[in-house]
C-alpha positions as a Markdown table, in Angstrom:
| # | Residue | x | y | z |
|---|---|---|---|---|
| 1 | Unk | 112.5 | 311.6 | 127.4 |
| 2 | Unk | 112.4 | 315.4 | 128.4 |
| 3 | Unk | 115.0 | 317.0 | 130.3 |
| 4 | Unk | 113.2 | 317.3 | 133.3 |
| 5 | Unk | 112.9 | 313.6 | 133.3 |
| 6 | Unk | 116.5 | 313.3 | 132.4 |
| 7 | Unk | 117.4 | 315.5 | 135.5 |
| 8 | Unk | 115.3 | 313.2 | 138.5 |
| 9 | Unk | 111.8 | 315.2 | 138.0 |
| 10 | Unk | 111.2 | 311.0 | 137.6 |
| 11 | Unk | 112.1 | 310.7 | 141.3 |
| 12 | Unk | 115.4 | 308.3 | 139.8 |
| 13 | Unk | 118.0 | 308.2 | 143.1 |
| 14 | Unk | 120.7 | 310.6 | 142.8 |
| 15 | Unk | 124.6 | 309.3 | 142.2 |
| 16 | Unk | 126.7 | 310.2 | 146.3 |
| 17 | Unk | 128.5 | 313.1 | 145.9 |
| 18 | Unk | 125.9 | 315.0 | 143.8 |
| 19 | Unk | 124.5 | 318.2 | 145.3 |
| 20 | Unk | 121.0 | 316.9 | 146.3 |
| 21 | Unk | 119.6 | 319.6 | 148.7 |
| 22 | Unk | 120.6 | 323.3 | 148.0 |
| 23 | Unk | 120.0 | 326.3 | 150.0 |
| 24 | Unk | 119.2 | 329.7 | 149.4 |
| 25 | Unk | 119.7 | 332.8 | 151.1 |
| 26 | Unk | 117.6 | 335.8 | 150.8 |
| 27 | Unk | 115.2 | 335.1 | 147.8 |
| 28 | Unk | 114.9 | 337.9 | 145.9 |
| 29 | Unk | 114.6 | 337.4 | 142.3 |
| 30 | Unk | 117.5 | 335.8 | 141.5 |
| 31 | Unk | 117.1 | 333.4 | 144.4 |
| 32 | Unk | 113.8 | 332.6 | 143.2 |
| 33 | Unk | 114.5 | 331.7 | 139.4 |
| 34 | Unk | 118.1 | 329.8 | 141.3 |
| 35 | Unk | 115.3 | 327.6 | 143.4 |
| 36 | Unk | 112.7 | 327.1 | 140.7 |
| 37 | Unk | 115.5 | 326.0 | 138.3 |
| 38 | Unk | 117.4 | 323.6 | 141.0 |
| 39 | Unk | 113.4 | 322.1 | 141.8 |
| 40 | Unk | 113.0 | 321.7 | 138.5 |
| 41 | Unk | 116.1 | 319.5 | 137.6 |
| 42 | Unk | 115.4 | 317.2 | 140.9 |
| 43 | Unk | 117.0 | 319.0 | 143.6 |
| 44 | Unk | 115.4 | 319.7 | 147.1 |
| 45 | Unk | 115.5 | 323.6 | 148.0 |
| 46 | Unk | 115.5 | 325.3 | 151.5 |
| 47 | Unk | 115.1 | 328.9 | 151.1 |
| 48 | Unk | 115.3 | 331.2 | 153.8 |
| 49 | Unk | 113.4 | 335.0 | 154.2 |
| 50 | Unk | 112.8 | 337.1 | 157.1 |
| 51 | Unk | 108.9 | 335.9 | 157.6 |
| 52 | Unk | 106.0 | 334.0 | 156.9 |
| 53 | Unk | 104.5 | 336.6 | 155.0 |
| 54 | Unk | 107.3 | 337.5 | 152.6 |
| 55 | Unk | 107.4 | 333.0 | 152.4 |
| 56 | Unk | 104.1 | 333.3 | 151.0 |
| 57 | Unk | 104.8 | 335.5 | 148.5 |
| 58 | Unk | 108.0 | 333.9 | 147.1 |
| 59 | Unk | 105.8 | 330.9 | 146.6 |
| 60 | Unk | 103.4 | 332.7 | 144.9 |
| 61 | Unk | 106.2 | 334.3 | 142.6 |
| 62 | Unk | 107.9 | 331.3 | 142.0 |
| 63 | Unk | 103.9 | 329.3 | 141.0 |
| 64 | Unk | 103.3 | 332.4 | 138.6 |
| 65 | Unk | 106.7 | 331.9 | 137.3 |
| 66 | Unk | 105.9 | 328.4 | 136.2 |
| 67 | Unk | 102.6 | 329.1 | 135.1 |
| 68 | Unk | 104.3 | 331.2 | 132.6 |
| 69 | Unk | 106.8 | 328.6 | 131.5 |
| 70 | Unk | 103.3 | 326.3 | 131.0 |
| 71 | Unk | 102.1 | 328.8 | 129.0 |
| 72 | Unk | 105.1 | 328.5 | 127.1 |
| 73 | Unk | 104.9 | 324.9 | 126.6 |
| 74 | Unk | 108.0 | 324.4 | 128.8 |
| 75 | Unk | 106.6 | 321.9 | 131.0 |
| 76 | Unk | 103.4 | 320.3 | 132.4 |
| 77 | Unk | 101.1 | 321.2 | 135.2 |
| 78 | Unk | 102.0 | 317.7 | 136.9 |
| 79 | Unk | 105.7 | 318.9 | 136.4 |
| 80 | Unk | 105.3 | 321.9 | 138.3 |
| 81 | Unk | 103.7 | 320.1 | 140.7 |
| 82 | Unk | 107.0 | 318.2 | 141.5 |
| 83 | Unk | 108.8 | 321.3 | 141.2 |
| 84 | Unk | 106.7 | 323.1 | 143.6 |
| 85 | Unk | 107.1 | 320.0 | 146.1 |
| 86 | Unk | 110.7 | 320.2 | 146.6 |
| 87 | Unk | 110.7 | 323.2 | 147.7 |
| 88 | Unk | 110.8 | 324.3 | 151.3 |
| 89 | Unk | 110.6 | 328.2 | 153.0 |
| 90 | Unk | 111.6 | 328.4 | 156.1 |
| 91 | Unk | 112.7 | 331.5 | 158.8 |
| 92 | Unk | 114.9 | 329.1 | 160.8 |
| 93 | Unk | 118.7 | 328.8 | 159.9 |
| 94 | Unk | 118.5 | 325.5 | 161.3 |
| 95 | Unk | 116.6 | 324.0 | 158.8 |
| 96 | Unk | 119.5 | 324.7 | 156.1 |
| 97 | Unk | 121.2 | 321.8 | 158.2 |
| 98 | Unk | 121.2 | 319.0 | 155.6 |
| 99 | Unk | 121.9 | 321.4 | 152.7 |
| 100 | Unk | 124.9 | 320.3 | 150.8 |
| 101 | Unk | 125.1 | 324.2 | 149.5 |
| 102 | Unk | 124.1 | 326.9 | 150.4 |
| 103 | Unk | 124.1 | 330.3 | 148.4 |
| 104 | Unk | 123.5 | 333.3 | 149.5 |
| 105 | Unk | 121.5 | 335.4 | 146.8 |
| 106 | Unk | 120.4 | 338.2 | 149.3 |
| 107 | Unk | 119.0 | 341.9 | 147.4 |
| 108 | Unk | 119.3 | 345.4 | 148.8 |
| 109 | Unk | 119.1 | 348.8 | 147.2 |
| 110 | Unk | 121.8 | 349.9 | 149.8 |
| 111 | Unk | 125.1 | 350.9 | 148.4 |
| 112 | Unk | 127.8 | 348.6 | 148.1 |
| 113 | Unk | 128.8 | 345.2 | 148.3 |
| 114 | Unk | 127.4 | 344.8 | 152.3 |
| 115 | Unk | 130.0 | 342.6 | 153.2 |
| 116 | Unk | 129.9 | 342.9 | 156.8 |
| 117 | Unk | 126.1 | 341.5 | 156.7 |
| 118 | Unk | 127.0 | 338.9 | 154.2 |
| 119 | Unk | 130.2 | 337.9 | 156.5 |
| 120 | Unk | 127.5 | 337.7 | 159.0 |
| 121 | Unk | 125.3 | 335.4 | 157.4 |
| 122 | Unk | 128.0 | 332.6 | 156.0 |
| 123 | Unk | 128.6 | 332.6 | 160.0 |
| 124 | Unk | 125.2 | 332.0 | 160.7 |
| 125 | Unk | 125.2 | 329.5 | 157.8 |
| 126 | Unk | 128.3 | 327.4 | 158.9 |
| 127 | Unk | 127.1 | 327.5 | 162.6 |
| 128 | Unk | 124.1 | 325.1 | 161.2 |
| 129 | Unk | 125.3 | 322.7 | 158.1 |
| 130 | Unk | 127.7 | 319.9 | 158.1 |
| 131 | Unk | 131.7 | 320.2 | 157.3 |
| 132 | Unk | 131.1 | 318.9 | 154.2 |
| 133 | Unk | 128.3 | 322.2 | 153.1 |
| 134 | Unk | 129.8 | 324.1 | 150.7 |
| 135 | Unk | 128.9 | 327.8 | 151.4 |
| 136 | Unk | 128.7 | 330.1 | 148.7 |
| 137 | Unk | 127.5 | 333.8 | 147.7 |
| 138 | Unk | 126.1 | 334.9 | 143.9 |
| 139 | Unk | 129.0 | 337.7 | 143.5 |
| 140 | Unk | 128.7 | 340.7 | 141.1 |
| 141 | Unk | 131.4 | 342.6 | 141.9 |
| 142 | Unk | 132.4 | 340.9 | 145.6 |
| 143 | Unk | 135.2 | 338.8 | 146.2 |
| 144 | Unk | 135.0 | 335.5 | 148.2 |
| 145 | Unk | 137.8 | 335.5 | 150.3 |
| 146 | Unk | 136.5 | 338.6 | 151.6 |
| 147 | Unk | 133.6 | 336.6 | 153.0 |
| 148 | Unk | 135.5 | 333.4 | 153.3 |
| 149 | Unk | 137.9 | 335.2 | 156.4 |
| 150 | Unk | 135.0 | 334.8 | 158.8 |
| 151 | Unk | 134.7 | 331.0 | 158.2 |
| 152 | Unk | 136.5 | 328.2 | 160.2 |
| 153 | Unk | 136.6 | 325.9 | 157.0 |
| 154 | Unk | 137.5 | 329.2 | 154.3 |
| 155 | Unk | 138.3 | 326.4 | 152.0 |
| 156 | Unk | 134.5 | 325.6 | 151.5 |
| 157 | Unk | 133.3 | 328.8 | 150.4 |
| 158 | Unk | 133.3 | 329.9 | 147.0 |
| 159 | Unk | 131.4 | 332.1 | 144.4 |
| 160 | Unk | 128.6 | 331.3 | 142.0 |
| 161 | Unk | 127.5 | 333.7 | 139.6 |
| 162 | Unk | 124.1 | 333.5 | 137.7 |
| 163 | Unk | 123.9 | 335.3 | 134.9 |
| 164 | Unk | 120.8 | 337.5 | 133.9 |
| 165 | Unk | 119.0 | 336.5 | 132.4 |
| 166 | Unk | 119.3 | 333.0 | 134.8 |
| 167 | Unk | 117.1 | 330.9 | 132.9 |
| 168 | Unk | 118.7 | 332.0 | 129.7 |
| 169 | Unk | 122.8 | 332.0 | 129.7 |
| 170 | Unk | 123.8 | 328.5 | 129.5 |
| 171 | Unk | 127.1 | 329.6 | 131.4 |
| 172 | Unk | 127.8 | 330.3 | 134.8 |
| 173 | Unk | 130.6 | 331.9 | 136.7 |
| 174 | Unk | 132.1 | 329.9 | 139.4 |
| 175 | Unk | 134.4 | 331.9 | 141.5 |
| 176 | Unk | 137.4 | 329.8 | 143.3 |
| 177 | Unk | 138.7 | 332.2 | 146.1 |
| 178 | Unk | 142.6 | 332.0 | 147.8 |
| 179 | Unk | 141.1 | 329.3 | 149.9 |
| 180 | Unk | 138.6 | 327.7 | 148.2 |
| 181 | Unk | 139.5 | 323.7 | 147.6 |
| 182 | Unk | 140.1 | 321.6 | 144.4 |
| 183 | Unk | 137.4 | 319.5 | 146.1 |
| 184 | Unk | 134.5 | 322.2 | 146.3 |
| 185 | Unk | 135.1 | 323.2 | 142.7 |
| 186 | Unk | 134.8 | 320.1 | 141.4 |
| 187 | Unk | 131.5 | 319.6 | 143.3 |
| 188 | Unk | 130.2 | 322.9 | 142.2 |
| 189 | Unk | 131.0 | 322.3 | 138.5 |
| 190 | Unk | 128.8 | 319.1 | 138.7 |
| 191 | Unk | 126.4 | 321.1 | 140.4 |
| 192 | Unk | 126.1 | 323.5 | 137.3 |
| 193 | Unk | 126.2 | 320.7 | 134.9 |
| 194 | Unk | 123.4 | 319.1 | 136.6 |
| 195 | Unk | 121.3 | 322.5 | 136.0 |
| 196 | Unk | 122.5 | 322.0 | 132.3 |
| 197 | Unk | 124.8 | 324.8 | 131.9 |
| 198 | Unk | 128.7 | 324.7 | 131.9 |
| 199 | Unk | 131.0 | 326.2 | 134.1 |
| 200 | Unk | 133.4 | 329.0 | 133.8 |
| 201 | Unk | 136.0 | 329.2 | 135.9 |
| 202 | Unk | 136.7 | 332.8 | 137.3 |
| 203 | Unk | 140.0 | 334.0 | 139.4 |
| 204 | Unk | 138.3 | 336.7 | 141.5 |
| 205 | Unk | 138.0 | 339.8 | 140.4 |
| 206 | Unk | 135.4 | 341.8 | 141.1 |
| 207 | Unk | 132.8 | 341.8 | 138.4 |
| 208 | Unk | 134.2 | 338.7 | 137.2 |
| 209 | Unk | 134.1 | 338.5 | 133.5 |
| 210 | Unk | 129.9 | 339.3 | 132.5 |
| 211 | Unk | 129.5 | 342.7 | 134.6 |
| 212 | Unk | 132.9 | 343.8 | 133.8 |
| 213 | Unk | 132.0 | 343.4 | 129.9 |
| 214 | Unk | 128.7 | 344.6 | 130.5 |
| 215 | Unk | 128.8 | 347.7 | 132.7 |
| 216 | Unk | 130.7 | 349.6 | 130.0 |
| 217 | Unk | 128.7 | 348.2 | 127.4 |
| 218 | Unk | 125.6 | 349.8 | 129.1 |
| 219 | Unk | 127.1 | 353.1 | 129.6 |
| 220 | Unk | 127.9 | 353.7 | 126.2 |
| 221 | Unk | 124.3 | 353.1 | 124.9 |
| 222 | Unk | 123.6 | 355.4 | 127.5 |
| 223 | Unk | 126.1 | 358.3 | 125.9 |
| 224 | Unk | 124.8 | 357.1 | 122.5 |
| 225 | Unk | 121.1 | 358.0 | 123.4 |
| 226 | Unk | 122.1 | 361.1 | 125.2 |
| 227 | Unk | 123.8 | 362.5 | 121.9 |
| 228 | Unk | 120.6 | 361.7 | 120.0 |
| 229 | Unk | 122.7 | 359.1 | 117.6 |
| 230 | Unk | 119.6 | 357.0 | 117.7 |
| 231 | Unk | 116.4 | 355.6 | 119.8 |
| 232 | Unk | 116.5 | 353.2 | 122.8 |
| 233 | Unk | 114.6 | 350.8 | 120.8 |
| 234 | Unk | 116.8 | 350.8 | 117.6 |
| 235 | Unk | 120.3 | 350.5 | 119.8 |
| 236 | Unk | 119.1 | 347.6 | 121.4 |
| 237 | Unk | 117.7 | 346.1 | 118.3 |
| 238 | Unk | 121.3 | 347.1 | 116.5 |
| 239 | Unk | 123.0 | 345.1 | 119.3 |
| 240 | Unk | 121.1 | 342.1 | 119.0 |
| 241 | Unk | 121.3 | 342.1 | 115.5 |
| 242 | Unk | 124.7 | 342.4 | 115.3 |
| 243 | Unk | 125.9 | 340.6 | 118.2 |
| 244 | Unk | 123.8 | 337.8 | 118.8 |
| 245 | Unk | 122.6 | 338.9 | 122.3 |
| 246 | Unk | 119.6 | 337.6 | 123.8 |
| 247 | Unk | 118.7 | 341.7 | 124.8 |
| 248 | Unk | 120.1 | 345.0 | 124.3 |
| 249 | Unk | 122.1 | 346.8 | 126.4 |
| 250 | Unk | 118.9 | 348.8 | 127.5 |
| 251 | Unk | 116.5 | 345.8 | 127.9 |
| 252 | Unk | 119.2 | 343.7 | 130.4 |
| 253 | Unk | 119.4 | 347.3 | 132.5 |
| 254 | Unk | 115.7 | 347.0 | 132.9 |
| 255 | Unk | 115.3 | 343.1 | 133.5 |
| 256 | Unk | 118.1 | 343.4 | 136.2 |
| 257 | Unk | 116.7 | 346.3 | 137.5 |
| 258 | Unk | 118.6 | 350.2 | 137.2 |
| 259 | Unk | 119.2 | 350.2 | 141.1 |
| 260 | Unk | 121.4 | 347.2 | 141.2 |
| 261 | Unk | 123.2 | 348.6 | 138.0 |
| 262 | Unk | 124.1 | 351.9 | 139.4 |
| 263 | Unk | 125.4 | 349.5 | 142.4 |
| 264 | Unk | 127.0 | 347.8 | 140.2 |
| 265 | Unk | 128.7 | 350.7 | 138.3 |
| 266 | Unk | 129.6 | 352.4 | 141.9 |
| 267 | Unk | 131.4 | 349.5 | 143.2 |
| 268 | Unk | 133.4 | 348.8 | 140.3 |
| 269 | Unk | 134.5 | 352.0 | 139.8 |
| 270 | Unk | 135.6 | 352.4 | 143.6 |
| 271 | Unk | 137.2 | 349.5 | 142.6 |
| 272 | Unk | 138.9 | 349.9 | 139.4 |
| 273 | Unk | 138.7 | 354.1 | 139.2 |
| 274 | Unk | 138.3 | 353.7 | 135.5 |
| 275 | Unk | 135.9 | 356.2 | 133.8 |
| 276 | Unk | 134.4 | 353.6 | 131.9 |
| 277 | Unk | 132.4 | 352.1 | 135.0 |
| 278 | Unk | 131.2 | 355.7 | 136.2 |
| 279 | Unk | 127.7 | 355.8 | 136.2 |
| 280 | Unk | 125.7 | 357.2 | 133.3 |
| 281 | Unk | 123.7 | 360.5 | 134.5 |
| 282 | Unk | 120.9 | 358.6 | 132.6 |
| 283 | Unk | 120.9 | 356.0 | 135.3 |
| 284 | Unk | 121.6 | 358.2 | 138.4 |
| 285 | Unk | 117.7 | 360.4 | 137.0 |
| 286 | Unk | 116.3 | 357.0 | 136.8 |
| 287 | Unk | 116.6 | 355.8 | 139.8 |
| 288 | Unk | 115.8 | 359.2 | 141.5 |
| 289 | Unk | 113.1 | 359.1 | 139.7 |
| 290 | Unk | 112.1 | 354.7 | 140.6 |
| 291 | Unk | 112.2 | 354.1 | 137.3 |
| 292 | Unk | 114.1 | 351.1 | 137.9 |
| 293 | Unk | 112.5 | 348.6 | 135.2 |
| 294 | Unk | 110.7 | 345.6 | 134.8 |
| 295 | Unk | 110.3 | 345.3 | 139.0 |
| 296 | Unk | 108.6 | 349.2 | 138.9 |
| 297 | Unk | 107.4 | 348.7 | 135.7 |
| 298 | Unk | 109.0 | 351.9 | 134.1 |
| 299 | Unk | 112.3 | 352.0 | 133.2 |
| 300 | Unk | 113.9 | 352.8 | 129.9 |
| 301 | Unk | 110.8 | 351.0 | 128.5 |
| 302 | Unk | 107.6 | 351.2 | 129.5 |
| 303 | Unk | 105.8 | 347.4 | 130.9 |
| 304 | Unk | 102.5 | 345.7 | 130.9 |
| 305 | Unk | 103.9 | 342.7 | 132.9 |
| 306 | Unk | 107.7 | 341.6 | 132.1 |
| 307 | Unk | 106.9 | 342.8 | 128.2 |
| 308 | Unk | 107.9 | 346.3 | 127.1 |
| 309 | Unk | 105.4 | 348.4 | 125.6 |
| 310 | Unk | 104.6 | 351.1 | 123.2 |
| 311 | Unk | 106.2 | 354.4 | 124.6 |
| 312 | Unk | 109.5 | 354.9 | 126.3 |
| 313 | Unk | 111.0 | 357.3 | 129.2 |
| 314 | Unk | 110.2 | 360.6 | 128.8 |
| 315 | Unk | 113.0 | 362.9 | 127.2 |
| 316 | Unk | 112.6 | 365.3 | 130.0 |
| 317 | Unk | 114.8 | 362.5 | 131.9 |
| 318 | Unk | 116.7 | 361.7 | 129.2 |
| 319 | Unk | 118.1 | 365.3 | 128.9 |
């Protein structure tokens, strides 16, 4: 029996108290790969965006994404016919009403954390779902309870992290905030578990434990290539090696995109002022210069699709 079997694709009736319909927020591309994976292990998925057009299109990313999974032998075309059925776009709030979670997972290439508009939006959220919903945000370097104020219920809101890459990291971080209840932990544990991946509890901090560890990770390949110790390609392929990672510290830049890490780098170091999350000038040119990686296509490799190819960024930027 495959997993996807194992995890309702069959259509088998769900236990109560299982997470059955999830919401998300703004679906960029984490949201999308949050809403394929949900679909694909039997959950129904609202997703929200500002119009019909940009609806369209997240379908059409999300199809393409599991085309490529087929192509992968992953699953069948019948299976992403399921998937694709369960879920929903909508520009309407109210249709989030029978979520039992919602996330927000909502992209911008503004600075900061944007926690006046997110505030806004788990208002909007809690307006429309039940008391039960369990309202959540996929925080970097955020911390709940700063979103969770604006609530009536604060005890319902809590962070989810999925880590990059999503479909990859069998962990996740789930953030309980000052508020958030016993109750909504527990459902949001077997919420991860049913998406086969475990759970790790996080007291907020911002960056939580991934971008904390990874931030200064990435700027020090970035000092390392500035010095001229060695090439993009053979850091990362030392770092693999020797670590076990999935990618190199250059490769996860690119796949999460060199805007978002500079964001990233910003915020923790307003938060922490510790050198070691100041951004690399490396970054900074890069994004001046939109190469921000797999999304533009440049970055500090060079893509034909989401595969790195031949050449590399220039050394004009580099220097």
């Amino acid at each position: 029996m495959s997993e996807l079997v194992q995890f309702s694709l069959g259509g088998r009736l769900k236990p109560k108290g299982n997470i059955q319909t999830v919401g998300i927020l703004g679906c960029g591309s984490v949201g999308q790969v949050v809403a394929r994976i949900c679909a694909q292990y039997g959950m129904d998925v609202v997703f929200l965006d500002l119009n019909e057009e940009r609806i369209q299109e997240i379908y059409r990313d999300i199809e393409s994404q599991l085309d490529d999974v087929i192509a992968h032998w992953g699953i069948t075309s019948s299976e992403k016919k399921l998937i694709m059925s369960r879920l929903k776009g909508t520009t309407r709030y109210e249709d989030l009403k029978d979520c039992d979670l919602v996330i927000e997972t909502i992209s911008s290439r503004q600075k900061g954390t944007l926690v006046n508009l997110r505030k806004e939006l788990f208002q909007k959220v809690e307006a429309v779902v039940r008391e039960d919903t369990i309202i959540s945000s996929d925080l970097s370097t955020l911390i709940i309870s700063d979103l969770a104020v604006v609530l009536k219920n604060p005890g319902r809101a809590i962070g989810i992290h999925f880590i990059e890459p999503i479909d990859k990291t069998n962990i996740v971080e789930v953030v309980k905030g000052r508020q958030t209840t016993d109750e909504t932990y527990e459902k949001v544990k077997r919420f991860v578990q049913m998406l086969n991946k475990k759970a790790i509890l996080i007291n907020e901090s911002p960056g939580n434990i991934s971008t904390r560890m990874m931030i200064p990770l990435i700027n020090e390949a970035c000092e390392i290539l500035m010095e001229g110790v060695a090439s993009i390609s053979d850091i990362d392929e030392t770092m693999k090696e020797t670590t076990g990672y999935i990618f190199g510290p250059f490769e996860i830049a690119d796949k999460i995109g060199l805007d978002k890490i500079l964001k990233y780098m910003d915020n923790l170091y307003q938060e922490y002022g510790d050198k070691k999350y100041k951004a690399s000038p490396i970054i900074k040119r890069l994004v001046r210069a939109n190469y921000l990686g797999v999304q533009t296509k440049k970055g500090f490799y060079n893509y034909e699709g989401n595969k790195p190819v031949g050449n590399t960024i220039s050394c004009a930027i580099i220097n």
